[in-house]
C-alpha positions in Angstrom: 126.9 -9.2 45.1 125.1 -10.8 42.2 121.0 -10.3 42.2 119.1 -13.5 40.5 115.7 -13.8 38.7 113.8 -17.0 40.6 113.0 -19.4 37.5 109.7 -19.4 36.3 109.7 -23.4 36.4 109.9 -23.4 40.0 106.6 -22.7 42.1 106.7 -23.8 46.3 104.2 -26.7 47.4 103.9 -25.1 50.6 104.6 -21.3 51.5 105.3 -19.2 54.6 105.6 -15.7 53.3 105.0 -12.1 55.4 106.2 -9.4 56.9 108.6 -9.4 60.5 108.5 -6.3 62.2 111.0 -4.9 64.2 109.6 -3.7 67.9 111.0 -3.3 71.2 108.8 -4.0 73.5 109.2 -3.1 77.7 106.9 -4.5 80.3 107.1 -2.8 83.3 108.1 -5.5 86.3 105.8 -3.7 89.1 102.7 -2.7 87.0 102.7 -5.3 84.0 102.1 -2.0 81.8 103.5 -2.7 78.7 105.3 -0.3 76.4 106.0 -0.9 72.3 107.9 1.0 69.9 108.3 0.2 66.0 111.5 0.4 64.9 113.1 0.6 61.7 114.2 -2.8 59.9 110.7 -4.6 59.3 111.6 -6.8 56.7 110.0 -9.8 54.3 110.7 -13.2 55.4 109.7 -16.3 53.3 109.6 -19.9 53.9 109.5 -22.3 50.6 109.1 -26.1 50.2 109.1 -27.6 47.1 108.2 -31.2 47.7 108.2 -33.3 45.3 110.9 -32.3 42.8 111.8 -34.1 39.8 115.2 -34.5 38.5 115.0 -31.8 36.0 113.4 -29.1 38.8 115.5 -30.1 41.4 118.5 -29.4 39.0 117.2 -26.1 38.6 116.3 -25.2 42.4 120.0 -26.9 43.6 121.9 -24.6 40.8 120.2 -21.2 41.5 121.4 -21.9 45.6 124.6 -22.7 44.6 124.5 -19.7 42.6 123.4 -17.6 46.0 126.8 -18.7 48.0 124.7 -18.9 50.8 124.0 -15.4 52.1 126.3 -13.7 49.9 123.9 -13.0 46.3 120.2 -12.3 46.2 117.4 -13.5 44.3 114.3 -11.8 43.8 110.9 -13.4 44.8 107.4 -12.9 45.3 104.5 -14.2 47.0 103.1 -17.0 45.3 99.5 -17.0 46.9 99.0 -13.6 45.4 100.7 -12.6 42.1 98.2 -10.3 41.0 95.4 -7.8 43.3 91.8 -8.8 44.3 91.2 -5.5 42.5 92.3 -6.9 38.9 90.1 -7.7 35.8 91.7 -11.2 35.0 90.3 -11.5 39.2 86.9 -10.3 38.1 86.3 -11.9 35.2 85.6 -9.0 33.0 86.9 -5.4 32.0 85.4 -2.5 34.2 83.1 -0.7 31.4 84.3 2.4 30.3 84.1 5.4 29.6 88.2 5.5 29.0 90.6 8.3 28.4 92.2 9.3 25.1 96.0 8.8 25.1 96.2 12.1 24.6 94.1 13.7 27.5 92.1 15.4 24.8 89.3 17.8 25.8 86.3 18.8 24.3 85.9 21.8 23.5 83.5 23.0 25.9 85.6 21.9 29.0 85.0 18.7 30.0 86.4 15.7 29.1 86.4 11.8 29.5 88.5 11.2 32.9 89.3 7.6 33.6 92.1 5.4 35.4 94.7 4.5 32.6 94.9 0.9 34.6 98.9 2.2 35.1 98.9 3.4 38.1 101.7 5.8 39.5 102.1 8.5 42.2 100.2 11.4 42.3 102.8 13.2 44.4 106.0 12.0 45.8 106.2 10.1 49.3 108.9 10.5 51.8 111.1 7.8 53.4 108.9 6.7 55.9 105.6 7.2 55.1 102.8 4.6 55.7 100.5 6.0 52.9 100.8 7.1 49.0 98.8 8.8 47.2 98.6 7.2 43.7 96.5 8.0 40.1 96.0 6.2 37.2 93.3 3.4 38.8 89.7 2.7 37.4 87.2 4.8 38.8 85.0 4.1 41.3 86.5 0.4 41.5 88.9 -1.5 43.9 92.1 -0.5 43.4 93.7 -2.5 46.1 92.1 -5.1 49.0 93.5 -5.7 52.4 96.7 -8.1 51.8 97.1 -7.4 48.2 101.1 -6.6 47.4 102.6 -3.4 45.2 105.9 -2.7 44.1 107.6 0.7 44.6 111.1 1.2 43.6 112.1 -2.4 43.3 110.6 -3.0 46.9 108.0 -5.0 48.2 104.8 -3.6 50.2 101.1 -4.5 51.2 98.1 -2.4 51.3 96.8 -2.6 54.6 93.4 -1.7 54.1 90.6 -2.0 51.0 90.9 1.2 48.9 88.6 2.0 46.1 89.7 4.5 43.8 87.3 7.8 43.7 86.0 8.8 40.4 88.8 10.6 39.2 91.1 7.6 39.6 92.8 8.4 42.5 93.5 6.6 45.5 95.1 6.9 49.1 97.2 3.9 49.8 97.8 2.6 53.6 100.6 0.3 52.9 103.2 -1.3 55.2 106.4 -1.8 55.4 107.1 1.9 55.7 108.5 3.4 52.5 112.6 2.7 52.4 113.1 6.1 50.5 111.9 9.1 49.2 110.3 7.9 45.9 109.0 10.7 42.9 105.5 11.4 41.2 104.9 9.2 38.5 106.2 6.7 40.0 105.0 3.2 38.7 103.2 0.9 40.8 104.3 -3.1 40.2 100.7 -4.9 40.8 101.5 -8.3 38.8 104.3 -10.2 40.4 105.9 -6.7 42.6 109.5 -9.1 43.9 111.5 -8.6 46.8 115.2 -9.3 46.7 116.0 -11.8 49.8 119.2 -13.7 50.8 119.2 -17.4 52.4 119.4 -17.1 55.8 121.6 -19.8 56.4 124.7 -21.9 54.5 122.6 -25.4 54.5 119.2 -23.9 52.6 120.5 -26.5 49.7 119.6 -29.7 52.2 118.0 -32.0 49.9 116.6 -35.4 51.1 115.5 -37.5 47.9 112.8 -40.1 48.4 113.3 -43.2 46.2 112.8 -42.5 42.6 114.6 -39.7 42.8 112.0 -37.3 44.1 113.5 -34.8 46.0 112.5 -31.9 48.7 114.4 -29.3 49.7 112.7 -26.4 52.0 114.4 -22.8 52.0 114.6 -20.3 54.2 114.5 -16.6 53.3 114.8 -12.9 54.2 114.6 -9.5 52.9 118.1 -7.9 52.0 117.5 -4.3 53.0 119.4 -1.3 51.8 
């Protein structure tokens, strides 16, 4: 299995991106009572039309799926409505003000010292398989680290922050995230806020369909899923 980079040239008109979870649900016949369990397997499914393509990106689009042999490579992707967090400077407008850290962790002498988020955040301790929080360091203090919806990367994988965090003044921060984590991951672990990808598969051998419009404009919509471990 091959894994691609998705071409920087391409960007969808139209996008159908989030997360399917994997429940089995019972509803009792007598009572209507209804029972749900979460189950292992909740995955990132996308949904990408790129409409209308000219002859040079519609060369580029039909060559990477060719590439994919259907189901059999992957490329990675992210979601296009949200490449960077609510939480982020270039969002904001400005820099949070200081006062920021020396790249040393120098102290003065009379035991304090400036204490800051390094805007790199990592870990603060290592998460399990499983887990459906982090606990990270490294943020801005006192500042949004993450808003509901916004998307990390962890180990090559994709997640979302569930809830609005804001880092405490030490720049840490407590991370409810979903899916739950797909392994055991170490401290210092870096967290991908610009662009975190997901690697995904077509789902099907006919994702390279592509009606062209006279004057060569052509559309070609693709279906995608996570390829889990």
């Amino acid at each position: 299995m091959t894994e691609y980079a998705w071409p920087e040239l391409l960007r969808p008109s139209r996008l159908v991106f989030y997360l399917q979870h994997n429940t089995l649900r019972f509803v009792s016949p007598l009572t209507r009572s209804t029972q749900a369990l979460r189950r292992e397997g909740a995955r990132w499914v996308a949904e990408a039309t790129f409409d209308p393509l000219d002859r040079v990106r519609a060369g580029v689009l039909e060559g990477l799926l060719a590439s994919l042999a259907g189901s059999v490579n992957t490329v990675r992707i992210w979601d296009w409505r949200r490449e960077v967090r609510s939480g982020d400077p270039r969002i904001q407008g400005d820099v949070p003000p200081g006062p920021y850290s020396f790249d040393d962790q120098t102290l003065f002498t009379d035991g304090t010292g400036l204490i800051v988020g390094s805007g790199n955040p990592s870990l603060a301790a290592g998460a399990l398989r499983g887990a459906l929080g982090i606990e990270t360091q490294g943020w801005y203090p006192d500042a949004v680290a993450l808003a509901a919806g916004d998307h990390l990367g962890l180990a090559g994988r994709l997640y979302m922050a569930t809830e609005k965090v804001i880092a405490s003044g030490t720049g840490t921060a407590t991370i409810p995230l979903a899916p739950p984590l797909r392994a055991d991951l170490p401290a210092d672990t870096a967290l991908v806020l610009t662009k975190p990808t997901v690697p995904m598969r077509l789902v099907s051998d006919d994702e390279a369909a592509n009606p062209t419009r006279p004057g060569r404009f052509t559309a070609i919509t693709i279906r995608l899923e996570e390829s889990l471990p």
